[in-house]
Backbone atoms as SQL, in Angstrom:
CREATE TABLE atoms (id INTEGER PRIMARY KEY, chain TEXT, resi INTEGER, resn TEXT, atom TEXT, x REAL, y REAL, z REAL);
INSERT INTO atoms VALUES
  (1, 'A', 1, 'UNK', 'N', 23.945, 157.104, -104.592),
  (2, 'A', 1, 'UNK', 'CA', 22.911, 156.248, -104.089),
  (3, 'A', 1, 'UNK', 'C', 22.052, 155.792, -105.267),
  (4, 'A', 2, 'UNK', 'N', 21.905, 154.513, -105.694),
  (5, 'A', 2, 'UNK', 'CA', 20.966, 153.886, -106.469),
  (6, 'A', 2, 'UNK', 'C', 19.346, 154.455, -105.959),
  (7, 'A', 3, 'UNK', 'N', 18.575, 154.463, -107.790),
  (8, 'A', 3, 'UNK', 'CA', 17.085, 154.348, -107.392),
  (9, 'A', 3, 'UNK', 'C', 16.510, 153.519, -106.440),
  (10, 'A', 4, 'UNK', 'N', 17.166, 152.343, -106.308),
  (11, 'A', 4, 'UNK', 'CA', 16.617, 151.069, -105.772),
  (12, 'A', 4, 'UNK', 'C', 16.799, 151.473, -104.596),
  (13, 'A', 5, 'UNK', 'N', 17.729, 152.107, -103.442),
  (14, 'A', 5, 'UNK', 'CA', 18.214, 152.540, -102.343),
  (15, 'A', 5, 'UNK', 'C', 17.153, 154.026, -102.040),
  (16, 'A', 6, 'UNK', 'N', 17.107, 154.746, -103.059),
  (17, 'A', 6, 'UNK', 'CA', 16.253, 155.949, -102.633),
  (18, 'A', 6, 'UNK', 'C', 14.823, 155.425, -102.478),
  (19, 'A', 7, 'UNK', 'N', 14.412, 154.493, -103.481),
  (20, 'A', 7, 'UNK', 'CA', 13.099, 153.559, -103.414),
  (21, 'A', 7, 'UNK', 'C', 12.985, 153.322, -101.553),
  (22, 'A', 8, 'UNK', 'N', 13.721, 152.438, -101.510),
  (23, 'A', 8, 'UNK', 'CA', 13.592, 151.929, -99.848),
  (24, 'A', 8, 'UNK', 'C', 13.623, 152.678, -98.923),
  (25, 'A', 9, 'UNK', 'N', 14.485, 153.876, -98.933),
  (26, 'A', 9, 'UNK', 'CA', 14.193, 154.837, -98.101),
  (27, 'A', 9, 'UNK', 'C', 13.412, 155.827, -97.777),
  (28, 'A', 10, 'UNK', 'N', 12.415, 155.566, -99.134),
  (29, 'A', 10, 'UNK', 'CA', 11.415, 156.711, -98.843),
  (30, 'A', 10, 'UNK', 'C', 10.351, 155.762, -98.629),
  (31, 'A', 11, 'UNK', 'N', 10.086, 154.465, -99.208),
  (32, 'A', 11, 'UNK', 'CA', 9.255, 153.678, -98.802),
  (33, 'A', 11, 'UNK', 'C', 9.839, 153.658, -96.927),
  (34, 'A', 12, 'UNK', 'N', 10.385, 153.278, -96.491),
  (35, 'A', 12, 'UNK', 'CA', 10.749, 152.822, -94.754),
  (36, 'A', 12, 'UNK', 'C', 10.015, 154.462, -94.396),
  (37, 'A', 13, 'UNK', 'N', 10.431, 155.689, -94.577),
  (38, 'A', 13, 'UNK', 'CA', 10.204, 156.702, -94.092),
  (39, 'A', 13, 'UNK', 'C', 8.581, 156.865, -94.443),
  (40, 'A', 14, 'UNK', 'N', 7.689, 156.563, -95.186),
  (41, 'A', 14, 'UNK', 'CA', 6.242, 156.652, -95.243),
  (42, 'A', 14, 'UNK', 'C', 5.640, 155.382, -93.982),
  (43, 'A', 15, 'UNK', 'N', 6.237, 154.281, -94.102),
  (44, 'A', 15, 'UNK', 'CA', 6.195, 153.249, -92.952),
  (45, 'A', 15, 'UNK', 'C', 6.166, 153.953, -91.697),
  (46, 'A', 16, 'UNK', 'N', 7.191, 154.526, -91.195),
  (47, 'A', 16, 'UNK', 'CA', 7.380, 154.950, -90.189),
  (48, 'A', 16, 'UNK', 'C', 6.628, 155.625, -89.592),
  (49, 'A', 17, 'UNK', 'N', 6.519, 157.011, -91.033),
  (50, 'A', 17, 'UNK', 'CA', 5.489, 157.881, -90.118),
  (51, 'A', 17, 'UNK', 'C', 4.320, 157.659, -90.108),
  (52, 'A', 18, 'UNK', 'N', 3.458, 156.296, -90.763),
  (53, 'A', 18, 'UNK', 'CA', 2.229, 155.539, -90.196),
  (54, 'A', 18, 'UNK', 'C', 2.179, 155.407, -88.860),
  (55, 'A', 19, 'UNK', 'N', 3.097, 154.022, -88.519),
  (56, 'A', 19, 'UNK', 'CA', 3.689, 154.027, -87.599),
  (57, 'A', 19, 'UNK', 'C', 3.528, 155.103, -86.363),
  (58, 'A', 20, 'UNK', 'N', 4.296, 156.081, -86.200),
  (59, 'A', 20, 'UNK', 'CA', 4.089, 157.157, -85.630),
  (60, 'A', 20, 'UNK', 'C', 2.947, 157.517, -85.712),
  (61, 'A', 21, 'UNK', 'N', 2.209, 157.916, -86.768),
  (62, 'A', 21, 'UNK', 'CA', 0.451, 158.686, -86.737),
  (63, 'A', 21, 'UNK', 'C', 0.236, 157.198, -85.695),
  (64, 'A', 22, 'UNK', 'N', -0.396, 156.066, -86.086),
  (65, 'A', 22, 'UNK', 'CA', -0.991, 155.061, -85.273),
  (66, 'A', 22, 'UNK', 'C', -0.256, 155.120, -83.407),
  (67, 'A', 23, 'UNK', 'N', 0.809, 155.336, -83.398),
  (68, 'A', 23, 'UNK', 'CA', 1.465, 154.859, -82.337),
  (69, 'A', 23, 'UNK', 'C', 0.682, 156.277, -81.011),
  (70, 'A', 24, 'UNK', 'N', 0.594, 157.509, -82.117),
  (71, 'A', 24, 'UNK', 'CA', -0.070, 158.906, -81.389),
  (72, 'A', 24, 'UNK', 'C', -1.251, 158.532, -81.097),
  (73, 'A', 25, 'UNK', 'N', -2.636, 158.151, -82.449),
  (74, 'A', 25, 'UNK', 'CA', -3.659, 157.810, -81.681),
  (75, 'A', 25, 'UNK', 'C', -3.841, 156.756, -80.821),
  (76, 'A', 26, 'UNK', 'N', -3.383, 155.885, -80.364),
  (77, 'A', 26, 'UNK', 'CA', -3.097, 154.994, -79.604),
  (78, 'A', 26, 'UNK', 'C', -2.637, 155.758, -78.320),
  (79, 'A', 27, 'UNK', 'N', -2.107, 156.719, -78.242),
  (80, 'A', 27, 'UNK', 'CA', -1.535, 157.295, -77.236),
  (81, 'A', 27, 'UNK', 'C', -2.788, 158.210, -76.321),
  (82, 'A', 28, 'UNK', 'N', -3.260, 159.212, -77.398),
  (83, 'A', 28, 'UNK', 'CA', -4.399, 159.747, -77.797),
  (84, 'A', 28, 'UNK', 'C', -5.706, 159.387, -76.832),
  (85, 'A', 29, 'UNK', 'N', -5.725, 158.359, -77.156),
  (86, 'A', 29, 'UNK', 'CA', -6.670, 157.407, -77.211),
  (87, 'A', 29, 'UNK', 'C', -6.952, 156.959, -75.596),
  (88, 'A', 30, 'UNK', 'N', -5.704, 156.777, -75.253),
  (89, 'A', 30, 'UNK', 'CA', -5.243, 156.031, -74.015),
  (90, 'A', 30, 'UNK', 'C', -5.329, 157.249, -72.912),
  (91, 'A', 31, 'UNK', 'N', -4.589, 158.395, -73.092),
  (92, 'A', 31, 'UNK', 'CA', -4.839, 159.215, -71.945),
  (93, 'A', 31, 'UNK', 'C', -5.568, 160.719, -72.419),
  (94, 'A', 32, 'UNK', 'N', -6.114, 160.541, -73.346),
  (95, 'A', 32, 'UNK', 'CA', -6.909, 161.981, -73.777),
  (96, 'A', 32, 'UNK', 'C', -6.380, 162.793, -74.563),
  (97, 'A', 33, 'UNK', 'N', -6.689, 163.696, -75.531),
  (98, 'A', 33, 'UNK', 'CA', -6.106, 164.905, -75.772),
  (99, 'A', 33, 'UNK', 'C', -5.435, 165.577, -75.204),
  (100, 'A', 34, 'UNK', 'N', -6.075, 166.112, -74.349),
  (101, 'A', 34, 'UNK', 'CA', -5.636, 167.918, -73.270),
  (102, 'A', 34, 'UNK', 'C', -4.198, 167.004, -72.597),
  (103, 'A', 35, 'UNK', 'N', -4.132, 166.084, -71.733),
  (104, 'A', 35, 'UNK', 'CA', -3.459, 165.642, -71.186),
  (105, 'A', 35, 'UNK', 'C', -2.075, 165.277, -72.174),
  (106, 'A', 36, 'UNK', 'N', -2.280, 164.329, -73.437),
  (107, 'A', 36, 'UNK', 'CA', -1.221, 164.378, -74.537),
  (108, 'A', 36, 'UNK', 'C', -0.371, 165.590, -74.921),
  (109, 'A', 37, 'UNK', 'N', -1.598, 167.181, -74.842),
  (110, 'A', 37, 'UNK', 'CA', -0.752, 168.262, -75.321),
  (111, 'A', 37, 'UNK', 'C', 0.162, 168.554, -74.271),
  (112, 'A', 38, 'UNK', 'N', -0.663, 168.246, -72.761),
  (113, 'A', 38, 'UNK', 'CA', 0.317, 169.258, -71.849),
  (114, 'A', 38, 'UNK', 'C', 1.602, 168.128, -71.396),
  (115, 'A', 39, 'UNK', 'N', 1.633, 166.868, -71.705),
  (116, 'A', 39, 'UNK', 'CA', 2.437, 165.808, -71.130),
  (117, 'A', 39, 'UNK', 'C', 4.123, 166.394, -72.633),
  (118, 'A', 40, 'UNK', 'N', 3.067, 166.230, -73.762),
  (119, 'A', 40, 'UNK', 'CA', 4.428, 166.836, -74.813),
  (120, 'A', 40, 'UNK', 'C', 4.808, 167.914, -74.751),
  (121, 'A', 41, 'UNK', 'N', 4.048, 169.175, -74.048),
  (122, 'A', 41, 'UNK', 'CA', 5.131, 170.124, -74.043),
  (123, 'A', 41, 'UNK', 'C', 5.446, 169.761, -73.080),
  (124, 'A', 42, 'UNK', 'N', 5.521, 169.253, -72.265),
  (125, 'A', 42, 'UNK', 'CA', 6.569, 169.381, -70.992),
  (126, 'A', 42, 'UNK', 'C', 7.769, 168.505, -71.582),
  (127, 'A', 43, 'UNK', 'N', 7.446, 166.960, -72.257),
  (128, 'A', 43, 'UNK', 'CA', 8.407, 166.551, -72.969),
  (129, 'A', 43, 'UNK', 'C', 9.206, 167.352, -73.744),
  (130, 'A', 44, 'UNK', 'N', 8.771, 168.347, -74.770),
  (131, 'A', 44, 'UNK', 'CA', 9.705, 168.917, -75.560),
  (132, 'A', 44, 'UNK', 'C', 10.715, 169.666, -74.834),
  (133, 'A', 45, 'UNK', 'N', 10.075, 170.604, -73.557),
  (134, 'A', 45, 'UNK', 'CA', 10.784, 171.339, -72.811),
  (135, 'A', 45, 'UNK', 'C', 12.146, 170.801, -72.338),
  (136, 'A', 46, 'UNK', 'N', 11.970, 169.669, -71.860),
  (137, 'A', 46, 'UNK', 'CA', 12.924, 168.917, -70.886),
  (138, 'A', 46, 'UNK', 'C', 13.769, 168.681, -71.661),
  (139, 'A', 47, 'UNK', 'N', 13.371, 167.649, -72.960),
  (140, 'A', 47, 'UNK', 'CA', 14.571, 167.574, -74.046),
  (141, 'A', 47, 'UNK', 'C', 15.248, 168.864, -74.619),
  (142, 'A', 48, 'UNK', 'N', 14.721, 169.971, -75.294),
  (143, 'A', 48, 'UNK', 'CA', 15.553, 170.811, -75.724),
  (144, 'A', 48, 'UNK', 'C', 16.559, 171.144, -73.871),
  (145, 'A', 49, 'UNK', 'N', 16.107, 171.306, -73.197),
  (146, 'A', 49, 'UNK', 'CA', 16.510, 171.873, -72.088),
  (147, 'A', 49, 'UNK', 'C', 18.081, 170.741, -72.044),
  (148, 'A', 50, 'UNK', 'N', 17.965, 169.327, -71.988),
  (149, 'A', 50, 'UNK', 'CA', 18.708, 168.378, -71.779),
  (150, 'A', 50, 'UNK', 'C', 20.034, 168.208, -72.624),
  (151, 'A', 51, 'UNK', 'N', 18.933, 168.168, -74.167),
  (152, 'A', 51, 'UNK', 'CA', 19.813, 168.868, -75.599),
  (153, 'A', 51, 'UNK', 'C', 21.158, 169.851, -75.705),
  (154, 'A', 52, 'UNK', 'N', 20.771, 170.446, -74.528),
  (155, 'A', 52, 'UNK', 'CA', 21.587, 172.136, -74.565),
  (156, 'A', 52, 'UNK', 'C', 22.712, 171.658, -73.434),
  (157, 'A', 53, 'UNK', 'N', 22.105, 171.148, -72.583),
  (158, 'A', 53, 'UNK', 'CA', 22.936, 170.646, -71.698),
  (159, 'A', 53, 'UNK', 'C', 23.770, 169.699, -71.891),
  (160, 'A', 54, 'UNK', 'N', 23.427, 168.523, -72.475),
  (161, 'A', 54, 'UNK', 'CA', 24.279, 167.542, -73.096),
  (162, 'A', 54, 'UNK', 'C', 25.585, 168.191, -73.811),
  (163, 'A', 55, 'UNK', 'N', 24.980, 169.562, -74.896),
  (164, 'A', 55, 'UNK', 'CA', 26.018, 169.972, -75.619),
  (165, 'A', 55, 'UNK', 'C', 27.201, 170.173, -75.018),
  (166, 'A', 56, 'UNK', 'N', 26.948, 170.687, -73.964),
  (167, 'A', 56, 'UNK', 'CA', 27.879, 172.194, -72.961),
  (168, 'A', 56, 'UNK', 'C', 28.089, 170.934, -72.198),
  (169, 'A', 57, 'UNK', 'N', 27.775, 170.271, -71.723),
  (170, 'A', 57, 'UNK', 'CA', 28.960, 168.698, -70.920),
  (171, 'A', 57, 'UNK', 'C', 29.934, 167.659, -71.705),
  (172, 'A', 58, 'UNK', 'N', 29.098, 167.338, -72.977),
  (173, 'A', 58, 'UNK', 'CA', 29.867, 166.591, -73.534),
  (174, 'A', 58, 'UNK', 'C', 28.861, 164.766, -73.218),
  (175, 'A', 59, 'UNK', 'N', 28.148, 165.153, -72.812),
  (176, 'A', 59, 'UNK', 'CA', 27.342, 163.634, -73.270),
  (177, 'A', 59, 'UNK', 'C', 26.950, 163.058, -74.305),
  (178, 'A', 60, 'UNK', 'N', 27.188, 161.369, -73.909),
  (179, 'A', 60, 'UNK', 'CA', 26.736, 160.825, -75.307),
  (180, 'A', 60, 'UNK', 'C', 24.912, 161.214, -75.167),
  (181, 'A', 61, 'UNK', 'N', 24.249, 159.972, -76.335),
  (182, 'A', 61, 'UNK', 'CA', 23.108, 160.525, -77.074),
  (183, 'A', 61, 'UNK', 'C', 22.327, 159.597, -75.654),
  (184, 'A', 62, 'UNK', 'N', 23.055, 158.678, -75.230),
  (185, 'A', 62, 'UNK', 'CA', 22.477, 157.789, -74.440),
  (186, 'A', 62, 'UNK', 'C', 22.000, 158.254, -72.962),
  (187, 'A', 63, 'UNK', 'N', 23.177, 159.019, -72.325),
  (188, 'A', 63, 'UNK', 'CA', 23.060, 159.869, -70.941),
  (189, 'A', 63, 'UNK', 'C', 22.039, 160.787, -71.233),
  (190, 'A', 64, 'UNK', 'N', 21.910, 161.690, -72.669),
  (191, 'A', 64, 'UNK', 'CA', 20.790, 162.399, -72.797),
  (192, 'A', 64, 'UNK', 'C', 19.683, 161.975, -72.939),
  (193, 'A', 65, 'UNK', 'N', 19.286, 160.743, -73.120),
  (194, 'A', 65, 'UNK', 'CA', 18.094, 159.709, -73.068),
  (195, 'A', 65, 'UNK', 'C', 17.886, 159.907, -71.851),
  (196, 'A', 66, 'UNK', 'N', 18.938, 159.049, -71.326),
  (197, 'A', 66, 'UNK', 'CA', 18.306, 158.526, -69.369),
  (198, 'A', 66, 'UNK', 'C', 18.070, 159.767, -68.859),
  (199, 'A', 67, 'UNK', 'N', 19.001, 161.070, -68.933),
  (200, 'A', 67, 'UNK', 'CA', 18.536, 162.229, -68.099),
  (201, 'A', 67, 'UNK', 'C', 17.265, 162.495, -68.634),
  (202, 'A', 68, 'UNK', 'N', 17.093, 162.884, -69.592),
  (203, 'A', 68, 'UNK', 'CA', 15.461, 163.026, -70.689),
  (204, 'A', 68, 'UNK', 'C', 14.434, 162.521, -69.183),
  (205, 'A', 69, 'UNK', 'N', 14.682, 160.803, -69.892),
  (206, 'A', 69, 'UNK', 'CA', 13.505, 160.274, -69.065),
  (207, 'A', 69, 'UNK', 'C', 13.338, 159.983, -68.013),
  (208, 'A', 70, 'UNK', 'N', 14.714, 160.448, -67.158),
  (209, 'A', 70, 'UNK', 'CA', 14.496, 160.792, -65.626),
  (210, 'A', 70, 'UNK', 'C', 14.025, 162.041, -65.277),
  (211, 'A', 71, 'UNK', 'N', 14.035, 163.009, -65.784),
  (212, 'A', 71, 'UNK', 'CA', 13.322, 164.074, -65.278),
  (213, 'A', 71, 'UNK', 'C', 12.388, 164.271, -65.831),
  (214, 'A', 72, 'UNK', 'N', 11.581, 163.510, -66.990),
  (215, 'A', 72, 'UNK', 'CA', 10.194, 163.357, -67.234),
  (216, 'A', 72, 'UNK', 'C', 9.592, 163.070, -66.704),
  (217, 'A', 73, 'UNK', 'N', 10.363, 161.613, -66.115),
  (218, 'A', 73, 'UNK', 'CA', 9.321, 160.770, -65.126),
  (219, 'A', 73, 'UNK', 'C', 9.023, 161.430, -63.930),
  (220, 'A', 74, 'UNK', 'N', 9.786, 162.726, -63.490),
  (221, 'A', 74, 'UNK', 'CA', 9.805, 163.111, -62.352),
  (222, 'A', 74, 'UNK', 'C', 8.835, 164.059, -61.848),
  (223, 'A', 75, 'UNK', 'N', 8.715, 164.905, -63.491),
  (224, 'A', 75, 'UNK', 'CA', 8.257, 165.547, -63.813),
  (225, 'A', 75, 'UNK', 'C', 6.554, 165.208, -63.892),
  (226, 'A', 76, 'UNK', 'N', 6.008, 164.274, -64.312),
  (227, 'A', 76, 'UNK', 'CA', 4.995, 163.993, -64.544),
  (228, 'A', 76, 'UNK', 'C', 4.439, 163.054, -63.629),
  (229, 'A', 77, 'UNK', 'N', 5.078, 163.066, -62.483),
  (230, 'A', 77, 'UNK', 'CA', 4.678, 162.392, -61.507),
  (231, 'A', 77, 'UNK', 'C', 4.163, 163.493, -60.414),
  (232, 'A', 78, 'UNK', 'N', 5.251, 164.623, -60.130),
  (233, 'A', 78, 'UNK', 'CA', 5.130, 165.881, -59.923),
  (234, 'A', 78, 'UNK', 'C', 3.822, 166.731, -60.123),
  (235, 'A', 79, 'UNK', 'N', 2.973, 166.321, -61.322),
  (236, 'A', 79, 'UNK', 'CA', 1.877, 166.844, -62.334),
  (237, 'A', 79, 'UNK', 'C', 0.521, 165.672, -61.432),
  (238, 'A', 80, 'UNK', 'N', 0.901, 164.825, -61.098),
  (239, 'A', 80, 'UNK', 'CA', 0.122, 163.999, -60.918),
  (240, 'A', 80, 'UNK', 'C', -0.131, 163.121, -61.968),
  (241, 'A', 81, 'UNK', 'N', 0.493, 162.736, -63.318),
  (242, 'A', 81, 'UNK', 'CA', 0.045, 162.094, -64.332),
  (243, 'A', 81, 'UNK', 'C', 0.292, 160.510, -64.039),
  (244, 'A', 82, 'UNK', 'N', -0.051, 159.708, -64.313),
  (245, 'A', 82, 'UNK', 'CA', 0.447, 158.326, -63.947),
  (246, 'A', 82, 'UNK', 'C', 0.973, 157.964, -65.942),
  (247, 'A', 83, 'UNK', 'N', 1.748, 157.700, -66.205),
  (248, 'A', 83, 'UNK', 'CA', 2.554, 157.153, -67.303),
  (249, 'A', 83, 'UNK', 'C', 3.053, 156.236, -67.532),
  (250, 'A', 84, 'UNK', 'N', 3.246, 155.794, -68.060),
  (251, 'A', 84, 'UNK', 'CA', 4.058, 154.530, -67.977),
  (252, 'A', 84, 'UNK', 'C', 5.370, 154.586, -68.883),
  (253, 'A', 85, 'UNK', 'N', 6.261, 153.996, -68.206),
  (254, 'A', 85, 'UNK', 'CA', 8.031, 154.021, -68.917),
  (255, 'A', 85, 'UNK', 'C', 7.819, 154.367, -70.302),
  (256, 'A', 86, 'UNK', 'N', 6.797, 153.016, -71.182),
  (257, 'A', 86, 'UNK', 'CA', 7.416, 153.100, -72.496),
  (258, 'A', 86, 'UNK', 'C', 6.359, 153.826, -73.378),
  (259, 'A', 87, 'UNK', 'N', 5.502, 155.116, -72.597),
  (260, 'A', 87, 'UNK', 'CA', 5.086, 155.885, -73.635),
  (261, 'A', 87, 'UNK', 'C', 5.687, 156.743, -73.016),
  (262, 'A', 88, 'UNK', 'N', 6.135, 157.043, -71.855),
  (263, 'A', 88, 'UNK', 'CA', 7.445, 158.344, -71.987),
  (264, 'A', 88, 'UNK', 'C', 8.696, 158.145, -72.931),
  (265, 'A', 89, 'UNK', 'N', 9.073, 156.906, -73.336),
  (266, 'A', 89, 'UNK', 'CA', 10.082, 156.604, -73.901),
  (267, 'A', 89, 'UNK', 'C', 9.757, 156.813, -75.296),
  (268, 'A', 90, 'UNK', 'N', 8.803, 155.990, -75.846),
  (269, 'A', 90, 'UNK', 'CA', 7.978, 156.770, -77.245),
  (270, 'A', 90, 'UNK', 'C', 8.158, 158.412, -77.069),
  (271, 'A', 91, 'UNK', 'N', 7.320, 159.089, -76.030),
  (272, 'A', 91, 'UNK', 'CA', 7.265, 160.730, -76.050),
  (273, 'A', 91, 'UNK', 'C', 8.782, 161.160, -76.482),
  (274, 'A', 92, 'UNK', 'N', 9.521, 161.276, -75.654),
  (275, 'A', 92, 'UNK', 'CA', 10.991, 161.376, -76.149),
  (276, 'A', 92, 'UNK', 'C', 11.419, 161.271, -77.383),
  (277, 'A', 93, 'UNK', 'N', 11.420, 160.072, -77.798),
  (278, 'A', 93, 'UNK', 'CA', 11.728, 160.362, -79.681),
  (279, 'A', 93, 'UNK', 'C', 10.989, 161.068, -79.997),
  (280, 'A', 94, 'UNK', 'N', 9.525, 161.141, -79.754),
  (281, 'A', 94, 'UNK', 'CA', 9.674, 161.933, -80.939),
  (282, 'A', 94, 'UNK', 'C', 9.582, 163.213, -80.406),
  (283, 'A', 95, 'UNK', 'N', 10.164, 163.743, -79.580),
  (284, 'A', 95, 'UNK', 'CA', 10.203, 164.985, -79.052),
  (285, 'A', 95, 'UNK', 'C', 11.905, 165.278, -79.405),
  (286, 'A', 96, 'UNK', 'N', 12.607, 164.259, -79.292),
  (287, 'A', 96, 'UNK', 'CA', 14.171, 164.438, -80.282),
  (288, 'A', 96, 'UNK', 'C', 14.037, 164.737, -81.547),
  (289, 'A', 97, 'UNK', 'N', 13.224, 164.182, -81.955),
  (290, 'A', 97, 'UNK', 'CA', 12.864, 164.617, -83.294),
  (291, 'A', 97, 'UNK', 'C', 12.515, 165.748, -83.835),
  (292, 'A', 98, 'UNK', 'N', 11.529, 166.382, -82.927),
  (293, 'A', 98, 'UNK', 'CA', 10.842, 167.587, -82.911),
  (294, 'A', 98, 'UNK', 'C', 12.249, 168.992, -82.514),
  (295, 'A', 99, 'UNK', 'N', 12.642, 168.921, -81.704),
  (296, 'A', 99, 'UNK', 'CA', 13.597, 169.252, -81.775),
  (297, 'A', 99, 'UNK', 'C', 14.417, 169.524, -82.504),
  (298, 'A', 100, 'UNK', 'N', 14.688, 168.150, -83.201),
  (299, 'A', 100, 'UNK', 'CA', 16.260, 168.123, -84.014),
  (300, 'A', 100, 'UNK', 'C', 15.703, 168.846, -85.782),
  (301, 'A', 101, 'UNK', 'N', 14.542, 168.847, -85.563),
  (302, 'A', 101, 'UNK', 'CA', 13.766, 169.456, -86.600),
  (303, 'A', 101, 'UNK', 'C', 13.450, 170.619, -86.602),
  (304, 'A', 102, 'UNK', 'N', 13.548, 171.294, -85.726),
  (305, 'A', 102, 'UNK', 'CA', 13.221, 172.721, -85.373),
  (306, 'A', 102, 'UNK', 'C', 14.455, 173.638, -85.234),
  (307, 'A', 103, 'UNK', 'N', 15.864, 172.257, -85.411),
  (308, 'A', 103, 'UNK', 'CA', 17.140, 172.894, -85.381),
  (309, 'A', 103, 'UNK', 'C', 17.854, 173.398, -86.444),
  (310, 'A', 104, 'UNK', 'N', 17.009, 172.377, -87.549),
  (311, 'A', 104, 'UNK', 'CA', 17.299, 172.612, -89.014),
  (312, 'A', 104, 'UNK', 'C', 16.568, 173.763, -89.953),
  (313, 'A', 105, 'UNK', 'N', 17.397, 175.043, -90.266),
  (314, 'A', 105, 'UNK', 'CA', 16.060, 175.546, -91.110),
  (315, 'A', 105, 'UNK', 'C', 16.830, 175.716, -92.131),
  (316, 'A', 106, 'UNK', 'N', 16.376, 175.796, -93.157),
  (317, 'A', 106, 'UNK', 'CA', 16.301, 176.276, -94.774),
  (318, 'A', 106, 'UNK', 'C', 15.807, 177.917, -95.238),
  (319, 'A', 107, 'UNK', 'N', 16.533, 178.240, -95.918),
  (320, 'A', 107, 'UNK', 'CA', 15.873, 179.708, -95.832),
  (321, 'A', 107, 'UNK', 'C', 16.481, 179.930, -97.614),
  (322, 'A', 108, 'UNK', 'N', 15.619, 180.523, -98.110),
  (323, 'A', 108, 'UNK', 'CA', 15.834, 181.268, -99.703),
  (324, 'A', 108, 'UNK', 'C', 16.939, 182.410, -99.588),
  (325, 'A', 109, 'UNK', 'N', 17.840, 182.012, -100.234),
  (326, 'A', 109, 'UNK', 'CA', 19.177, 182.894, -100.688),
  (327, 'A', 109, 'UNK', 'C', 18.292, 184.099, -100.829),
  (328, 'A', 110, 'UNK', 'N', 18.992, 185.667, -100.281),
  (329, 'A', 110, 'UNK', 'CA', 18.613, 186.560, -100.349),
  (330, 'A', 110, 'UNK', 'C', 19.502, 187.426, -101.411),
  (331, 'A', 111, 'UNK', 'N', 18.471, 187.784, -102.272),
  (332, 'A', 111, 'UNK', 'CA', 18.976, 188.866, -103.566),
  (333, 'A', 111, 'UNK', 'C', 19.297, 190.289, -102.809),
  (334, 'A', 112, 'UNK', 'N', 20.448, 190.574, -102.718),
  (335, 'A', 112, 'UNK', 'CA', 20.726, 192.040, -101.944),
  (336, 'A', 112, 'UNK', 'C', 20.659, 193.131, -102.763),
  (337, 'A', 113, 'UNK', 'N', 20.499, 192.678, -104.310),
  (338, 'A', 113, 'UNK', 'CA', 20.316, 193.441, -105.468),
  (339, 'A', 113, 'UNK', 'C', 19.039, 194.087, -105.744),
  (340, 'A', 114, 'UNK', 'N', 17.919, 192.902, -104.713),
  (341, 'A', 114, 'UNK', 'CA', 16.413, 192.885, -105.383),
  (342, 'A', 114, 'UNK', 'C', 15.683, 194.574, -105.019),
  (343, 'A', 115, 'UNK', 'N', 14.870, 195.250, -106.050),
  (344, 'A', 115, 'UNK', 'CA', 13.936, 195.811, -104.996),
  (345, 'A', 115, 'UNK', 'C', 13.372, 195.817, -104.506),
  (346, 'A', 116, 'UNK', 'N', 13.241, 196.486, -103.556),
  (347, 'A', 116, 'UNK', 'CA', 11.852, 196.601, -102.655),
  (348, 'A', 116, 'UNK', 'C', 11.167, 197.096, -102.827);
């Protein structure tokens, strides 16, 4: 990969997560704090929950979308929240995200030599 290519991609990825910060307080903003925390964990729940399920069926990324945001919507209607499609649809990414980030870990090679 060229400098010029790593350039753009880390420039698009600082974009983005503006983007994202603005797109949250906006969200924030719109239906409160307390309500944002308890609306995303229920989002995260549903997706990892969907995530796992998708695996063990064999769905594409797309069926795990629509199921996602059909039982969000169901879910948070259930709650009494009134929402609207496309900030559940926002919630979702980045709750895939959150996820798919929490799937990845990194860990320091362990010295079996070292003392303790």
């Amino acid at each position: 990969m060229s400098t010029l290519q790593v350039l753009v991609l880390t420039l698009l990825a600082g974009v983005v997560g503006y983007l994202v910060l603005l797109i949250r307080k906006a969200i924030v903003s719109k239906i409160g704090q307390e309500k944002y925390d308890y609306i995303n964990k229920v989002i995260e729940d549903i997706v990892r929950y969907v995530e796992q399920m998708g695996k063990n069926v064999g769905w594409s990324s797309e069926d795990k979308k629509r199921m996602a945001v059909n039982l969000i919507h169901n879910a948070v209607e259930k709650l009494g929240f009134q929402v609207d499609e496309d900030l559940i649809d926002i919630l979702v990414e980045r709750a895939v995200q959150v996820v798919n980030e929490g799937a990845i870990t990194f860990t320091a090679p362990v010295d079996v030599n070292a003392e303790v």
